[in-house]
C-alpha positions as CSV (number, residue, x, y, z in Angstrom):
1,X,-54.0,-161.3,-12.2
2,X,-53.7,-162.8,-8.7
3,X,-53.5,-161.2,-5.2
4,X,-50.1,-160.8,-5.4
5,X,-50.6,-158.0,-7.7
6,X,-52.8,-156.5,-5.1
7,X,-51.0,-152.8,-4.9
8,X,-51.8,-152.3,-8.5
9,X,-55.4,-152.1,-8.0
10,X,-55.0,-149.4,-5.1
11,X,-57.0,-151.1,-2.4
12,X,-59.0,-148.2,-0.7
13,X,-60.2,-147.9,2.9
14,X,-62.7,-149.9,4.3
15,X,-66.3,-149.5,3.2
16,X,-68.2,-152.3,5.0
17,X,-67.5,-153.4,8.7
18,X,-69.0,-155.8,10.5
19,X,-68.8,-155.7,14.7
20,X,-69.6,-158.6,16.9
21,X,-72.5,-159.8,14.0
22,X,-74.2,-162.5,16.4
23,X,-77.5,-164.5,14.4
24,X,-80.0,-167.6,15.8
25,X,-82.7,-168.9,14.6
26,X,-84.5,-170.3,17.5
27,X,-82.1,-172.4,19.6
28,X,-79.3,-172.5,16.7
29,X,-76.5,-169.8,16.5
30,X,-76.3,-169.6,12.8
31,X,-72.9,-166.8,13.6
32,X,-71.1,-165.5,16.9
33,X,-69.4,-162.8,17.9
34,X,-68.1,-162.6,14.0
35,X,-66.2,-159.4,13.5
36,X,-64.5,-158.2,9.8
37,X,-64.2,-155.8,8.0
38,X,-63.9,-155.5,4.2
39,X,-62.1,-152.7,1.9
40,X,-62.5,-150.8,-1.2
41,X,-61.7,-152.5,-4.3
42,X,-60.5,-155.8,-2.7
43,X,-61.6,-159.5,-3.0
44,X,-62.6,-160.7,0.2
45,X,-63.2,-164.4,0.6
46,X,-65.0,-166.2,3.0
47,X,-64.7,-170.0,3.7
48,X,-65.2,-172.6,5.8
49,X,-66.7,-176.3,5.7
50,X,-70.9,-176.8,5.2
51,X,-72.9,-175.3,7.9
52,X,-70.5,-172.9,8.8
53,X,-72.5,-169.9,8.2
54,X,-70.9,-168.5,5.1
55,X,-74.4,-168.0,3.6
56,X,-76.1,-166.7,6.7
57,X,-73.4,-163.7,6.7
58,X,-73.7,-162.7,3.1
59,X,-77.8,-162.9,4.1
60,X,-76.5,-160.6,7.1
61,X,-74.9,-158.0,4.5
62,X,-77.5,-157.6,2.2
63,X,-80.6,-157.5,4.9
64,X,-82.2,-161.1,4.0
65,X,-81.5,-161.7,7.7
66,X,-81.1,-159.5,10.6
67,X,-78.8,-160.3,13.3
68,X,-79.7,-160.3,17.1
69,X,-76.5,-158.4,18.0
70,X,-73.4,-156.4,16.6
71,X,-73.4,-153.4,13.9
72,X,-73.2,-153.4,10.4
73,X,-71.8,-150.3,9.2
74,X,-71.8,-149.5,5.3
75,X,-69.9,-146.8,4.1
76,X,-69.2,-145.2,7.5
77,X,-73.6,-145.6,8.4
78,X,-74.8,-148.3,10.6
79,X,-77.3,-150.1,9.3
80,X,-78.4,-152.6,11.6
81,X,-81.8,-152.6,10.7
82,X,-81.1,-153.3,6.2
83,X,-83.2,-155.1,4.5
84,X,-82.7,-156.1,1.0
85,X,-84.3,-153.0,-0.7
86,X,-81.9,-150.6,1.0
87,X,-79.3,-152.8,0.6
88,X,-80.0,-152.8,-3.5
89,X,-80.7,-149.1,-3.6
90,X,-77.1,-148.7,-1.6
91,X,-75.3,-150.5,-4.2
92,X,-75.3,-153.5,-3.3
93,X,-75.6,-156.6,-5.0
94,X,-76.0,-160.4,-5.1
95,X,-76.1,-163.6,-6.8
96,X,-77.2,-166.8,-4.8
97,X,-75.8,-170.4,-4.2
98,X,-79.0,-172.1,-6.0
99,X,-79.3,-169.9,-9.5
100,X,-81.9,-167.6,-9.1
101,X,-83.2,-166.7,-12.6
102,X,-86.4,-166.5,-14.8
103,X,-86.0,-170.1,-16.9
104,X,-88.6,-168.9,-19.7
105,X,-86.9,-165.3,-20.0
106,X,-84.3,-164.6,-22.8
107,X,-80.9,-164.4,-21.8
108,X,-81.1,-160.5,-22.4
109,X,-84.5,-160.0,-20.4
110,X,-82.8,-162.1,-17.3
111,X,-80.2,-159.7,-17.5
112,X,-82.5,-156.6,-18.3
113,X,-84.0,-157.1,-14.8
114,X,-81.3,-155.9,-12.8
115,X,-82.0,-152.4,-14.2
116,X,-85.2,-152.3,-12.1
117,X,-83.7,-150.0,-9.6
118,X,-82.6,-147.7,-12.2
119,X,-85.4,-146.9,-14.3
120,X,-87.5,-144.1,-13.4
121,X,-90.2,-144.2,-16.0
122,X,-94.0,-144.5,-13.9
123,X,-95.5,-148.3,-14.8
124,X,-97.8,-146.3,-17.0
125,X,-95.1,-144.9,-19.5
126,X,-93.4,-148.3,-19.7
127,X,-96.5,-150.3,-20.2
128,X,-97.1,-148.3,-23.5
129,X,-93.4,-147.8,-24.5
130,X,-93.9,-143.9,-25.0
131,X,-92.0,-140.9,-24.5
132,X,-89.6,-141.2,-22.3
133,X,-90.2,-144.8,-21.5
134,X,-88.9,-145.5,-24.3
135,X,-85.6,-143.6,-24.4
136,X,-84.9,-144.8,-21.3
137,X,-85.3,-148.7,-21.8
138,X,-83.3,-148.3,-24.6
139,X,-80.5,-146.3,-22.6
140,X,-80.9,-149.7,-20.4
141,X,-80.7,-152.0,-22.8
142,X,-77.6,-150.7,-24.2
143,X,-75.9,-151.0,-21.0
144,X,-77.1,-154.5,-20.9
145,X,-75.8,-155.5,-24.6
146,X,-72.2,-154.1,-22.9
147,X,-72.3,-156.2,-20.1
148,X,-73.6,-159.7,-22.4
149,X,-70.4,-157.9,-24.5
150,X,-68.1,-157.6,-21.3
151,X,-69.3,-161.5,-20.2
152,X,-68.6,-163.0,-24.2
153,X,-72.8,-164.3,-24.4
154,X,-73.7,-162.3,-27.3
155,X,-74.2,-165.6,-29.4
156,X,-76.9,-166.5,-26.5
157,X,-78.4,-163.2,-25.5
158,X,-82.2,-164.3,-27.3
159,X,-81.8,-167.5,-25.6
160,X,-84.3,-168.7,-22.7
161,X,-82.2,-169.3,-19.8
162,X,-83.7,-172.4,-18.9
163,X,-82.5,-174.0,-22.2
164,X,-78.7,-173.2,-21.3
165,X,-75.8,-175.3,-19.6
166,X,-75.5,-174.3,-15.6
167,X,-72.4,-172.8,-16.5
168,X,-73.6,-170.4,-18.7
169,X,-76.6,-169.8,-16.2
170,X,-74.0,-168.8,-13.7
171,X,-72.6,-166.2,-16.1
172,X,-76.2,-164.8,-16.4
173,X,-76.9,-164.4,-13.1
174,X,-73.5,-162.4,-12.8
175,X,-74.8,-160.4,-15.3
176,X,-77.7,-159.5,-13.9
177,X,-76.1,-158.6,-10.6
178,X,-73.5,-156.1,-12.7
179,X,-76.7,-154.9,-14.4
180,X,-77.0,-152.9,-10.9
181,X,-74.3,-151.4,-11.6
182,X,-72.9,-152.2,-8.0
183,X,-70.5,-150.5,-5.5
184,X,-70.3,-153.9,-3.2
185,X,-71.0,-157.4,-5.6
186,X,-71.9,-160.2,-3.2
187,X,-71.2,-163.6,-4.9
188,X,-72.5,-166.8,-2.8
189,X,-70.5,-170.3,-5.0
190,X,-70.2,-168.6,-8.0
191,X,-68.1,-171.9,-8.9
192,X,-70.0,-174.3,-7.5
193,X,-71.0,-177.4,-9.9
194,X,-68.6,-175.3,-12.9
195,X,-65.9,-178.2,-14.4
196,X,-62.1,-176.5,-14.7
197,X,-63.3,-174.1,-18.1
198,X,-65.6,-172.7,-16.7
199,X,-64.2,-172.1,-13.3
200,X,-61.5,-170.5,-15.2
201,X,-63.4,-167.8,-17.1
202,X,-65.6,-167.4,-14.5
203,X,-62.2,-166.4,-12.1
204,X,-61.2,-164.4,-15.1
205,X,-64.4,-162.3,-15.1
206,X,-64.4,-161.6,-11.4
207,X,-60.8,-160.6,-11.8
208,X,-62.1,-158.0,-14.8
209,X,-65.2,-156.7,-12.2
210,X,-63.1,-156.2,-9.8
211,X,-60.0,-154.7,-12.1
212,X,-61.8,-152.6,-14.6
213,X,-65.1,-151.3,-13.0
214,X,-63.5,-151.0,-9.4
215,X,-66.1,-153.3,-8.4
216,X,-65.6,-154.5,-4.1
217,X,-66.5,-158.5,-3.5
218,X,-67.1,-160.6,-1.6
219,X,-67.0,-164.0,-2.5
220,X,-68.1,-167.5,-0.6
221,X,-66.3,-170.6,-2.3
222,X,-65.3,-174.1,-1.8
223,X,-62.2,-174.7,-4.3
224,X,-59.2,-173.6,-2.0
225,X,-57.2,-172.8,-5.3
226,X,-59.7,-170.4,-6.7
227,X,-59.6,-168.5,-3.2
228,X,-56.1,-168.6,-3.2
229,X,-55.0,-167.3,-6.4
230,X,-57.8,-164.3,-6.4
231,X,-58.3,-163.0,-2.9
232,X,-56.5,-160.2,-1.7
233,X,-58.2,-161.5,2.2
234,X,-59.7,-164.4,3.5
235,X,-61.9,-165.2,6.5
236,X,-62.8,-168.5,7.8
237,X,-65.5,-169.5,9.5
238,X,-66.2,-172.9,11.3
239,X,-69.5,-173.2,13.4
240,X,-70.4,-169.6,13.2
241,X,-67.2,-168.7,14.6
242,X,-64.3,-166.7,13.2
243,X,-61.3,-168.8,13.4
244,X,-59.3,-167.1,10.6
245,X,-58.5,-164.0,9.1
246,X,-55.9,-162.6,6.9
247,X,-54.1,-162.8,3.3
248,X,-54.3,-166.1,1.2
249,X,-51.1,-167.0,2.7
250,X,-51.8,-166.4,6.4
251,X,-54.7,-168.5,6.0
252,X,-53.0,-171.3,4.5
253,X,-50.7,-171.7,7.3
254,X,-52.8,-171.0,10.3
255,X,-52.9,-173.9,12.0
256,X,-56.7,-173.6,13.3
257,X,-57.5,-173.4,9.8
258,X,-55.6,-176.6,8.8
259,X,-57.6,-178.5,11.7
260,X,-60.7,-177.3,10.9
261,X,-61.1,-177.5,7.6
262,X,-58.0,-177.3,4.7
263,X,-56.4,-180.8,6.5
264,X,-53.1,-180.1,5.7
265,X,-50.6,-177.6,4.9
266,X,-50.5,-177.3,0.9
């Protein structure tokens, strides 16, 4: 499935929208005046070449970073002041540029951590794996054998992370993120450092989150053919500015975007 076959995935309204999102750090403007908004069930890409602040806006979303000026507005409430808690506890969700996991943890325990926010067993009862405790981890950990199911690593689920191809770390951290269970899945290179496989069942899963659990992204990525084939819209940045913003197409032939970073028309 590509974003041509947008209309069958009934793309809602919009859930996240971000107004005039302005962010330094000292003397640097990390992101200016950035406006856009982002809707229910679609892709949403965001490019742009290095330094452009693709990160720093994802860091924005989920409150790593607060910005100086604008509104963030989440499902219709502003949230100017999110930090990552609220953010998690909201539904939203991330995975990172550099992979984020724990390298001496099974495959299944990395994955098992994303369930934090959804277990509400005190320390006590889970320490000693009683009562309750225990009907409730195992409630979890079936939902986390469905997603190593739903991401085909069931041959590595007892696996240490650390002993695994970066590939196949990449698919872990994606399942931890759906381990959340998340209404908004922010995913920051997913790609990045993948050879052609594994770009190509890692676009297939991202295509199945957001097909069969509904699942909203947005998605940072450098290969223009992955952002073209699976975004419904894409917004370019350049210098923490907006200079683009619109379907695949649109973006491909805007001619600011072709100076600043595609080169040429493909």
């Amino acid at each position: 499935m590509t974003a041509a076959t947008t209309a069958q995935r009934q793309i809602g309204p919009v859930i996240l929208d971000l107004q005039n999102i302005s962010l330094s750090f000292g003397g640097v403007r990390a992101l200016t005046e950035i406006s856009f908004d982002v809707c229910e069930h679609e892709i949403r890409a965001i490019i742009g070449p290095n330094g452009a602040g693709k990160s720093s806006m994802l860091n924005v979303i989920n409150g790593v970073y607060r910005p100086q000026h604008g509104d963030i507005i989440y499902r219709g409430q502003h949230r100017k002041n999110m930090n990552t808690y609220a953010a998690a506890k909201s539904g939203i969700a991330r995975t990172f540029q550099n992979i984020a996991l724990f390298k001496g943890m099974t495959v299944l325990d990395n994955i098992m951590t994303g369930r934090n926010l959804k277990m509400k067993s005190n320390f006590l009862l889970q320490a000693l794996y009683w009562g309750p405790a225990q009907q409730e981890e195992l409630a979890h950990r079936a939902k986390v054998e469905e997603i190593i199911d739903f991401l085909e690593i069931q041959a590595i689920r007892k696996t240490p992370v650390g002993r695994l191809p970066y590939g196949l770390q990449k698919r872990v951290e994606l399942g931890r993120a759906l381990a959340a269970e998340p209404e908004l899945l922010l995913l920051d290179e997913p790609m990045a450092g993948m050879n052609v496989e594994e770009k190509q069942d890692m676009c297939r899963f991202i295509l199945d989150v957001n097909d069969q659990f509904g699942t909203t992204i947005v998605l940072i990525e450098h290969d223009m053919g992955v952002v073209m084939d699976i975004s419904d819209r894409v917004v370019v940045l350049d210098y923490g500015k907006k200079i683009g913003d619109g379907t695949p197409q649109q973006v491909r032939n805007d001619p600011d975007v072709i100076r600043a970073y595609l080169g040429a028309v493909h």
